[in-house]
C-alpha positions in Angstrom: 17.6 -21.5 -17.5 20.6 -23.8 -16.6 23.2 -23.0 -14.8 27.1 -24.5 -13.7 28.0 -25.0 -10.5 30.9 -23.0 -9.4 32.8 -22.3 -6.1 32.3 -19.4 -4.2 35.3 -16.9 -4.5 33.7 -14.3 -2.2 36.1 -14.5 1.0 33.0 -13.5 3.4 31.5 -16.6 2.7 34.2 -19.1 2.0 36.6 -17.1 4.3 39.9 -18.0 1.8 39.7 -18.9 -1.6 40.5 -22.0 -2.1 39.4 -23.3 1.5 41.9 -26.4 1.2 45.3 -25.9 1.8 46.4 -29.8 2.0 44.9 -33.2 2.0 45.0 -36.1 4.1 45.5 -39.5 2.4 46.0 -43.0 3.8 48.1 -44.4 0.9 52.0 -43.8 -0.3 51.3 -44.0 -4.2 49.5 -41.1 -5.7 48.8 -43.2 -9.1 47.0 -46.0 -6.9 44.0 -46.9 -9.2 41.9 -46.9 -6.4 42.5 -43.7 -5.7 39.6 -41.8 -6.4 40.9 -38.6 -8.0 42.3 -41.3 -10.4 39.3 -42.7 -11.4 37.1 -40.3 -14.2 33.7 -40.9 -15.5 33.4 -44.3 -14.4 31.4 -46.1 -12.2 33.1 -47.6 -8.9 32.0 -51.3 -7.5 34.5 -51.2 -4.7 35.4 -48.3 -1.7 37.8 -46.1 -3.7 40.6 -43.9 -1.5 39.4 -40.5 -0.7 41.0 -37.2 0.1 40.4 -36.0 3.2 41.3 -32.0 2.6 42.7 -29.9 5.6 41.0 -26.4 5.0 42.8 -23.3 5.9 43.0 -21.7 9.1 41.2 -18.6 7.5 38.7 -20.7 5.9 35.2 -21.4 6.7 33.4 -24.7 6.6 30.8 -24.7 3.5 28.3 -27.1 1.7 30.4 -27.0 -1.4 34.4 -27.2 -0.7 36.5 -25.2 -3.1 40.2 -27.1 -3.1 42.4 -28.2 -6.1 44.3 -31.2 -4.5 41.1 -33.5 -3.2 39.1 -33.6 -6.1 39.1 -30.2 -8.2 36.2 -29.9 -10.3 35.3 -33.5 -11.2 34.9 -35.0 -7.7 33.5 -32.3 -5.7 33.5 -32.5 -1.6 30.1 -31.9 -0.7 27.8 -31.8 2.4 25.2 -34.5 3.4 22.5 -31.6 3.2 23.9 -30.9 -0.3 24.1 -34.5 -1.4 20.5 -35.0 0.1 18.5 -32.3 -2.2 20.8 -33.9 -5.5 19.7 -37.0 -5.1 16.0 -36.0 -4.9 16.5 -34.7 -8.9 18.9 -37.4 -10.1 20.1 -40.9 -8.3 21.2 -42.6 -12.2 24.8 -42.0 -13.4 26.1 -41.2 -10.2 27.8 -42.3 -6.7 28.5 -40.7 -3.6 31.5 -41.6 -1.2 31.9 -40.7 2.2 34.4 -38.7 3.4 35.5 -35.6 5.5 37.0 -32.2 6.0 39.4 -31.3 8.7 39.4 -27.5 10.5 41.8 -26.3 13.1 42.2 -30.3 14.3 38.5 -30.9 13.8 37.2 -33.5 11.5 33.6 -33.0 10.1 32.5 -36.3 9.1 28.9 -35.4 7.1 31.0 -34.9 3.6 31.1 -37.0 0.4 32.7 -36.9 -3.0 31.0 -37.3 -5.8 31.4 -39.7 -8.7 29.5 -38.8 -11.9 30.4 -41.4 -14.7 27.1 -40.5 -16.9 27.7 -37.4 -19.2 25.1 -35.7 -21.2 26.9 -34.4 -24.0 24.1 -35.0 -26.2 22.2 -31.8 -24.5 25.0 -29.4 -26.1 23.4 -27.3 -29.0 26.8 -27.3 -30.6 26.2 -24.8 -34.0 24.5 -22.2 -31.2 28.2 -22.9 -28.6 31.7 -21.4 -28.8 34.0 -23.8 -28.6 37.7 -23.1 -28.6 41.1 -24.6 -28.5 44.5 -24.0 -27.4 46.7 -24.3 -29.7 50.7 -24.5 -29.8 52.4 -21.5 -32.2 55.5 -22.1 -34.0 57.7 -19.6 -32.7 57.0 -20.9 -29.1 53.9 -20.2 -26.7 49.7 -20.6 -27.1 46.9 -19.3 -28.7 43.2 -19.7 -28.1 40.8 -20.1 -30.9 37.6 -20.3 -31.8 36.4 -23.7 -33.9 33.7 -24.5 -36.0 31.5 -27.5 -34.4 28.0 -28.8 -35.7 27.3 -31.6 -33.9 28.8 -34.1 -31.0 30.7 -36.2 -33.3 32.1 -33.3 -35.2 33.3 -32.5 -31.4 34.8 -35.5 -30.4 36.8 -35.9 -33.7 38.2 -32.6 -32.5 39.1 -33.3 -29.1 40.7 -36.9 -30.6 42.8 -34.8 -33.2 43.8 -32.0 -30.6 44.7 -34.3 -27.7 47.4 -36.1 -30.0 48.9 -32.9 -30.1 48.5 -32.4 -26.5 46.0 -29.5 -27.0 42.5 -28.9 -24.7 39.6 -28.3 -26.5 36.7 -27.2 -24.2 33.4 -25.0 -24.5 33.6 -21.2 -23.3 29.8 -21.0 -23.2 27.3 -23.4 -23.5 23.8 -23.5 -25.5 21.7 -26.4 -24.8 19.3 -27.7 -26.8 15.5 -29.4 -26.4 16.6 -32.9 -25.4 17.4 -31.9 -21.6 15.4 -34.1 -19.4 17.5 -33.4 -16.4 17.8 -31.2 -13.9 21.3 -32.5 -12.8 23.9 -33.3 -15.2 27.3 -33.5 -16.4 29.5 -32.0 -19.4 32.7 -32.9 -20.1 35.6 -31.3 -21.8 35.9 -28.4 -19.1 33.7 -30.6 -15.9 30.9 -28.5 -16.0 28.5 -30.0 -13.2 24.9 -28.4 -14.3 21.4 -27.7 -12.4 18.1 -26.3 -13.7 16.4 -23.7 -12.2 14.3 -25.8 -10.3 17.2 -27.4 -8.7 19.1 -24.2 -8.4 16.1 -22.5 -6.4 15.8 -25.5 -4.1 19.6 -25.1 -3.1 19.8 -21.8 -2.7 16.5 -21.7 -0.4 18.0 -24.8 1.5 20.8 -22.4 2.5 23.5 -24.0 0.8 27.0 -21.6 1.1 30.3 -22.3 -1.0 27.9 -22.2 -4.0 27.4 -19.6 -7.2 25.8 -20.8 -10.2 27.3 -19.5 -13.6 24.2 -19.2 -16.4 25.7 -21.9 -19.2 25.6 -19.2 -22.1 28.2 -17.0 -20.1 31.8 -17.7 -20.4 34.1 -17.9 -17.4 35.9 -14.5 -18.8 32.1 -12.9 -19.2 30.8 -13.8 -15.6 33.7 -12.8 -13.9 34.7 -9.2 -15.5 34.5 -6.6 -13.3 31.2 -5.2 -12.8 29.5 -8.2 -14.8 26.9 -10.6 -14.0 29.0 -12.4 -11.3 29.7 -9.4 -9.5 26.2 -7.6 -9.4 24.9 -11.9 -7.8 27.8 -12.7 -5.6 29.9 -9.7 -5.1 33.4 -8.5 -5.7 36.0 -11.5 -5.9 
């Protein structure tokens, strides 16, 4: 079973939701290319600009820091123990930069960012996933819908044809097919960072906090209904 790694939304363990409120940066131009939360799914040969985020007096300090202005969901803030047990399953397609966190005037240095630039794609059992799109109606506003993809290249035709019109495609829930051969890996369209079972386990015994790991098939809508299969794991959000 394979599973996406999500941030904790249970306020007993992250203490607020999301944990950063603000970022410190030491630059004056947000669209500086060296900037890392400028940079996706590439790999870096020089010491890119990282956030520094400033978490929230309520929050708590994690392994896995939820925020959406120092990094989101591509480049996630990390702990060294956290970094330590990834790169025991995967050290190809990947790059870790140092950074830190900041609490009540405290700065926590043992943090990185991560900078994935391989994708696997090619794992995606496309006929068996539900892939949707949001699409622009006439009379004004969105609609999401459910499209017919076979196989990758069918996929990224779509995404091509969509982003001209500046729609999202992405994948509600995931099949995978027999050609995984990792136990850490990325998807795109949506930044779904995933770990086998294996992997999961190991974390999870390491004592790892900030972390809940979504089973791929589920959609975000399915694993987070009341009373569903998020709840009865992690608790009430």
């Amino acid at each position: 079973m394979y599973y996406s790694i999500q941030f904790s939304m249970n306020n007993k363990i992250v203490g607020k939701f999301f944990q950063s409120e603000n970022i410190v940066y030491n630059y004056e131009d947000f669209s500086n290319p060296k900037f890392l939360n400028n940079i996706y799914f590439k790999k870096i040969d020089f010491e890119p600009i990282v956030s520094i985020p400033i978490l929230h007096k309520k929050a708590k300090i994690t392994d896995l820091i939820s925020n959406v202005n120092a990094g989101g969901n591509l480049h996630l803030i990390i702990s060294e123990k956290f970094k330590n047990i990834i790169e025991k399953y995967r050290t190809k397609g990947l790059q870790f930069f140092k950074t830190s966190i900041i609490k009540d005037n405290v700065e926590y240095y043992n943090y990185f960012s991560i900078n994935m630039y391989e994708s696997n794609m090619d794992f995606i059992d496309f006929e068996k996933s539900n892939v949707v799109v949001r699409i622009k109606k006439k009379e004004g506003g969105t609609e999401l819908i459910t499209i017919g993809v076979n196989t990758l290249d069918d996929f990224l035709t779509t995404v091509n044809y969509h982003r001209e019109k500046m729609e999202v495609v992405t994948i509600n829930s995931i099949f995978l097919n027999e050609r995984v051969n990792e136990d850490f890996f990325l998807l795109k369209n949506g930044v779904k960072y995933i770990v086998s079972e294996k992997l999961k386990q190991e974390i999870e015994d390491a004592g790892c906090t900030g972390i809940e790991f979504q089973p791929v098939e589920l959609s975000y809508n399915e694993w987070t209904a009341p009373g569903g299969e998020r709840e009865k794991v992690y608790g009430k959000i």
